[in-house]
MIZASE-673944 format. One record per residue: residue number from 1; residue in one letter; y, x, z of N, C-alpha, C in turn. Coordinates in steps of 0.02 Angstrom, whole numbers, plus 50000, padded with zeros to 5 digits. Example, Ala and Ser with C-alpha at 12.3 -4.5 7.8 and 13.67 -1.06 7.14 Angstrom:
BEGIN
TIVEX pos code   n_v   n_u   n_w  ca_v  ca_u  ca_w   c_v   c_u   c_w
TIVEX   1    A 49716 50660 50390 49775 50615 50390 49835 50660 50390
TIVEX   2    S 49888 50642 50354 49947 50684 50357 50002 50645 50394
end
This chain:
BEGIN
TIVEX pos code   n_v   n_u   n_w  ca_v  ca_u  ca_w   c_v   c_u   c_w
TIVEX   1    X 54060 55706 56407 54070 55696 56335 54023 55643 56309
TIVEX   2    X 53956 55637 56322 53908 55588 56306 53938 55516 56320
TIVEX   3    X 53961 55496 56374 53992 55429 56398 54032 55413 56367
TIVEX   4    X 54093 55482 56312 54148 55453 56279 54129 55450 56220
TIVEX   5    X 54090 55481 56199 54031 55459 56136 54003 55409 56119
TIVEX   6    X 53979 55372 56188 53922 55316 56171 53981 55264 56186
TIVEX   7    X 54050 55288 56228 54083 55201 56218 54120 55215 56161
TIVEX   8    X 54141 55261 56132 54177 55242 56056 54121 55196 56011
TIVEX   9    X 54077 55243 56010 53998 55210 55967 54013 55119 55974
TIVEX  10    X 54032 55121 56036 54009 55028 56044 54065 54987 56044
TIVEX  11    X 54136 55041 56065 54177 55008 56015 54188 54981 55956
TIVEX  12    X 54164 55053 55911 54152 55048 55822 54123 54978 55807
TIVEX  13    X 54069 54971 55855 54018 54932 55828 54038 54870 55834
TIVEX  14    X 54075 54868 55918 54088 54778 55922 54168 54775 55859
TIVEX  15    X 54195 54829 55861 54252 54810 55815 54258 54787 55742
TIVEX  16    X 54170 54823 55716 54128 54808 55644 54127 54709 55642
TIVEX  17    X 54106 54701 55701 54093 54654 55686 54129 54581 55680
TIVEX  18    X 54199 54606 55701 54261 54555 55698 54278 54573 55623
TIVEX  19    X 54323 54525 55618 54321 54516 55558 54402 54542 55551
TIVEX  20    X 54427 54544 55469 54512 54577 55459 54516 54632 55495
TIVEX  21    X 54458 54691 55515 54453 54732 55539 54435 54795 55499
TIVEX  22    X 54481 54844 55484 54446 54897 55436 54466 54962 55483
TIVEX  23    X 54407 54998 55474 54394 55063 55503 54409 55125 55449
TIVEX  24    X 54464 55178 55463 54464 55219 55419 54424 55310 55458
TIVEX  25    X 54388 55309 55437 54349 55390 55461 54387 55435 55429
TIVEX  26    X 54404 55476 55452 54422 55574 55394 54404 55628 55422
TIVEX  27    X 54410 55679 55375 54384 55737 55394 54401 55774 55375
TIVEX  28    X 54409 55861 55386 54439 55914 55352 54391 55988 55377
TIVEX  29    X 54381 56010 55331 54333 56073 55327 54358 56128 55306
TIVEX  30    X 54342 56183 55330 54388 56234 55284 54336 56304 55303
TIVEX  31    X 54311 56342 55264 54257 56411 55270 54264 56443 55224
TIVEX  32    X 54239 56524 55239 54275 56551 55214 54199 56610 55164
TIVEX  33    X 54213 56607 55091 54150 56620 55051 54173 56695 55016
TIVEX  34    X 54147 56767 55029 54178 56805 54973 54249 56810 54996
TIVEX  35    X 54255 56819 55073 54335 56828 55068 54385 56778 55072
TIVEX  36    X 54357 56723 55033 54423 56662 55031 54400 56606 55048
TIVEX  37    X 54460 56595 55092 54454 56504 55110 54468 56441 55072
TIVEX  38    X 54416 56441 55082 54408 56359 55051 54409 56284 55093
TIVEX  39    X 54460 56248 55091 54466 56172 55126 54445 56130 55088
TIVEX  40    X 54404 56073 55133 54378 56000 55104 54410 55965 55142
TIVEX  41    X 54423 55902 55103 54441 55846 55135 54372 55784 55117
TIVEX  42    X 54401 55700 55168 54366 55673 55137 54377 55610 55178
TIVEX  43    X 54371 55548 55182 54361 55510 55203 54330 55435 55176
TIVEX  44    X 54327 55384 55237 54278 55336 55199 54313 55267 55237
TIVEX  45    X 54342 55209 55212 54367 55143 55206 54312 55110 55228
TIVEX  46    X 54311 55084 55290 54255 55011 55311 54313 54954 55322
TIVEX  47    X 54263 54899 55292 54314 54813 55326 54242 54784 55340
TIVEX  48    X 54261 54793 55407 54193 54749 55450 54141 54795 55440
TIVEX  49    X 54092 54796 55428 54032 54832 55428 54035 54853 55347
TIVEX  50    X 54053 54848 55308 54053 54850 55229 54093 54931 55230
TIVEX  51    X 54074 54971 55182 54111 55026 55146 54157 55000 55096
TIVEX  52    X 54207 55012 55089 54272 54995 55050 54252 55028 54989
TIVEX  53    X 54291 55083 55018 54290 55147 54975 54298 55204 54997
TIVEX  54    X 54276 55261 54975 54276 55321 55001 54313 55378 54948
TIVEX  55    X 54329 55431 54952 54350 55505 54926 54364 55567 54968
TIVEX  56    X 54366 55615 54930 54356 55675 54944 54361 55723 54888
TIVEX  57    X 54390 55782 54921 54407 55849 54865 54406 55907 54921
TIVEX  58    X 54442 55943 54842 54464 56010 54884 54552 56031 54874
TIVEX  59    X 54581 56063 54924 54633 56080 54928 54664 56157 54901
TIVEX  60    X 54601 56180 54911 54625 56274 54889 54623 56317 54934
TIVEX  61    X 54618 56379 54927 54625 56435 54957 54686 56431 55019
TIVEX  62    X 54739 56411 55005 54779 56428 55061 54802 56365 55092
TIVEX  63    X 54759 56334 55129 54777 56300 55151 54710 56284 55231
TIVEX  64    X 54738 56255 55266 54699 56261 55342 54639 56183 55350
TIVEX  65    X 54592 56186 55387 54563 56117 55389 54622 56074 55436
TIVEX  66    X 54662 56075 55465 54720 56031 55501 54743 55999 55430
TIVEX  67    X 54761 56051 55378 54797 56028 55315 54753 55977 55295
TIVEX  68    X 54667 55985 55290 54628 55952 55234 54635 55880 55288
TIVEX  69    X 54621 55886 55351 54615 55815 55401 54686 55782 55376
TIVEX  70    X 54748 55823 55377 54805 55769 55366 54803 55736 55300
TIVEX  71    X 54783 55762 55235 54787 55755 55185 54731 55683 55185
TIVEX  72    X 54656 55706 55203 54631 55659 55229 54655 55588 55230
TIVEX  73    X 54701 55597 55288 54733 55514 55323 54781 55505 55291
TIVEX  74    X 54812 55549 55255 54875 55518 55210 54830 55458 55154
TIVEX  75    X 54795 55500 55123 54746 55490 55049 54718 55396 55075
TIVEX  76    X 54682 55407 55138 54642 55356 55171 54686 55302 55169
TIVEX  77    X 54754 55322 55201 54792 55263 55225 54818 55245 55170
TIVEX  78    X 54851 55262 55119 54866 55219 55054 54819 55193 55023
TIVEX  79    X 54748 55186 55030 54696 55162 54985 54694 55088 55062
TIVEX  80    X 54694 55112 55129 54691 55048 55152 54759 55001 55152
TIVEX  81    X 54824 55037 55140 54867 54981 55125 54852 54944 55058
TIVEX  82    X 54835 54982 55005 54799 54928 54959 54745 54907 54962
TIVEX  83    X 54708 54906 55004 54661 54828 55030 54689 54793 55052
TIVEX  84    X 54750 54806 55104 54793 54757 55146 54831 54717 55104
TIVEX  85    X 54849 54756 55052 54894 54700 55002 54856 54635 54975
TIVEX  86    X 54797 54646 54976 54731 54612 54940 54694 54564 54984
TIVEX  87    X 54667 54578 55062 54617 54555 55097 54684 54568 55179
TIVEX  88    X 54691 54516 55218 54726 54522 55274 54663 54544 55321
TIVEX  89    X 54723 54608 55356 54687 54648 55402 54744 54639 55462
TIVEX  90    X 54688 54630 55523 54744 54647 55593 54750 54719 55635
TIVEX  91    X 54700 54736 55611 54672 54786 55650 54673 54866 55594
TIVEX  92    X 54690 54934 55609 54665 54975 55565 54647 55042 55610
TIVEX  93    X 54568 55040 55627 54544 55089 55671 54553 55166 55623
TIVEX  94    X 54574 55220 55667 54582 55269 55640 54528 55318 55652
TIVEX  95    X 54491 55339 55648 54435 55383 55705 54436 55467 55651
TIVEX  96    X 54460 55508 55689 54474 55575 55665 54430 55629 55728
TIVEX  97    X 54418 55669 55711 54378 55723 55765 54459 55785 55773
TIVEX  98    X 54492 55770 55752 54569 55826 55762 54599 55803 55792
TIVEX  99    X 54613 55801 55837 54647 55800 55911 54737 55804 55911
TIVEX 100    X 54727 55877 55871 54800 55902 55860 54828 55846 55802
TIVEX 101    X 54796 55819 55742 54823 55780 55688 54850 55731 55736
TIVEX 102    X 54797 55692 55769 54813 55615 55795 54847 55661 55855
TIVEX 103    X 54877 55670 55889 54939 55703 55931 55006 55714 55868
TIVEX 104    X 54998 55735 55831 55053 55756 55791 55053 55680 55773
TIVEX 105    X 55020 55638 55748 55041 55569 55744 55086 55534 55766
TIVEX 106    X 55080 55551 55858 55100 55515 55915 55152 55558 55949
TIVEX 107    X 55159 55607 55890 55212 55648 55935 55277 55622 55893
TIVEX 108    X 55337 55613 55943 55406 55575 55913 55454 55639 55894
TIVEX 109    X 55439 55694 55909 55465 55750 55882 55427 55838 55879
TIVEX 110    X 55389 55811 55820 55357 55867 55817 55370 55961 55807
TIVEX 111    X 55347 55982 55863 55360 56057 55844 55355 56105 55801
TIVEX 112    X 55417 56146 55783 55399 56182 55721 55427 56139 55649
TIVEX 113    X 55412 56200 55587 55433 56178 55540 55374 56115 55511
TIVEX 114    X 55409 56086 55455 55363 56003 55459 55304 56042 55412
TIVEX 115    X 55252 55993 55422 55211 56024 55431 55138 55965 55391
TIVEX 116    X 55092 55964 55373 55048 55932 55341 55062 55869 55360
TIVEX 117    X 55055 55858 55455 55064 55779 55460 55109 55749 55451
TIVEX 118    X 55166 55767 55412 55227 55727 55409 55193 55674 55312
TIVEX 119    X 55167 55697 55274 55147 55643 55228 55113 55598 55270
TIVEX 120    X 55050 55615 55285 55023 55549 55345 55051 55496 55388
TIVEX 121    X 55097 55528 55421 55143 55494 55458 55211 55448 55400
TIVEX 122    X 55220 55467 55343 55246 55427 55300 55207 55369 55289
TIVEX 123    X 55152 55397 55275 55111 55333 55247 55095 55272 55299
TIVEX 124    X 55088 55308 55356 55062 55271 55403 55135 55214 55424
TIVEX 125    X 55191 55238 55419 55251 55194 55437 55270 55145 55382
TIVEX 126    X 55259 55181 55317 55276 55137 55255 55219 55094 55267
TIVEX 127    X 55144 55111 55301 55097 55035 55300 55133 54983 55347
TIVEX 128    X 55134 55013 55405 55148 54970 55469 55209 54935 55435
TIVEX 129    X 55259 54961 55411 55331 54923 55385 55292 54867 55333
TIVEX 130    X 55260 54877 55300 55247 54823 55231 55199 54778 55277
TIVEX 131    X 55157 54785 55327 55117 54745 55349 55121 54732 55420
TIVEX 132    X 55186 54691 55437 55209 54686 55513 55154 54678 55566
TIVEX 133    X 55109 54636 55526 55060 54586 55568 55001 54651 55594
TIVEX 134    X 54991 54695 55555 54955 54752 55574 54954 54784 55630
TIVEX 135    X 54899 54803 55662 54895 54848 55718 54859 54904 55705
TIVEX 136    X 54886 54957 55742 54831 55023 55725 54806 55053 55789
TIVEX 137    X 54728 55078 55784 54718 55102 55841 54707 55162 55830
TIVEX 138    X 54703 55221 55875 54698 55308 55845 54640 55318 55905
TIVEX 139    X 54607 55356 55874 54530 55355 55915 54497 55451 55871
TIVEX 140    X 54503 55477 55922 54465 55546 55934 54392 55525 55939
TIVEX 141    X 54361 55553 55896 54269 55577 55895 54254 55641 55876
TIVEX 142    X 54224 55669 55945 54181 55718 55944 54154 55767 55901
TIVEX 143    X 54190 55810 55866 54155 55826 55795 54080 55841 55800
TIVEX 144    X 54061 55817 55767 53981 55850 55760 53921 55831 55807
TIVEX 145    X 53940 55754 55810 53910 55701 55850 53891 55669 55808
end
C-alpha cells in the first residue's frame, strides 16, 4: 500500500505541475450522533498547483457516505466544467478514496436500482460531450493517508 501511495503522491505532483491540468479531490463522511446518521460531503478544484475552488455540506439523515462521495463528484464536476468553459484544460484528475463510486463510474451497466452515481456520471458525460478535447483520469487514494 505505501508504494501505491507514494506513486500517486508523485503523480499528483508531476501532474500539478503541467499546465491545463486541474485536479478534482472528494470526499464523503457519514457517523452516526444520538442515534442518527449524519453524511458530509466535500470537495476541492486544483488547476496546476492553485486551489480553484472548494465546497462542502451536509446531506441528511438518510442517506449513506457512497451517497455524500457521489454527490461530491457530481457538485465538483460541474464547478470544473465551468472553469473549462473559462480556462482550457486537457487533463481532469479525479482522485476519490471510494473504490465502489469510481467502479460504478466505469461500470457500463450498473447493478441494481440507479443509484447516487448515476447524477455524477451525468455530469461527467455532459463535461466530456461539451469539452471533446478533455481527458479524464480516475485515481483511487487510500483513505486516511
Amino acid at each position: 500500500m505505501t508504494a501505491y501511495v507514494l506513486a500517486l503522491q508523485n503523480r499528483i505532483l508531476d501532474l500539478a505541475q503541467k499546465t491545463r491540468v486541474a485536479t478534482l479531490y472528494t470526499d464523503g463522511s457519514c457517523f452516526s450522533w444520538d442515534g442518527v446518521w449524519h453524511t458530509g460531503w466535500g470537495w476541492c478544484l486544483k488547476l496546476g498547483e492553485n486551489e480553484i475552488d472548494h465546497a462542502g455540506g451536509a446531506l441528511g439523515p438518510n442517506h449513506t457516505s457512497y451517497d455524500a462521495e457521489c454527490y461530491a463528484l457530481a457538485d465538483g464536476i460541474l464547478r470544473a466544467s465551468q472553469v473549462a468553459e473559462l480556462t482550457p484544460i486537457y487533463l481532469l484528475h479525479i482522485v476519490s478514496d471510494n473504490a465502489g463510486m469510481l467502479q460504478g463510474l466505469l461500470s457500463h451497466r450498473p447493478k441494481g436500482a440507479p443509484s447516487s452515481v448515476n447524477r455524477a456520471v451525468r455530469e461527467l458525460c455532459d463535461l466530456a460531450s461539451q469539452h471533446k478535447h478533455l481527458d479524464l483520469l480516475l485515481s483511487w487514494c487510500p483513505a486516511h493517508h
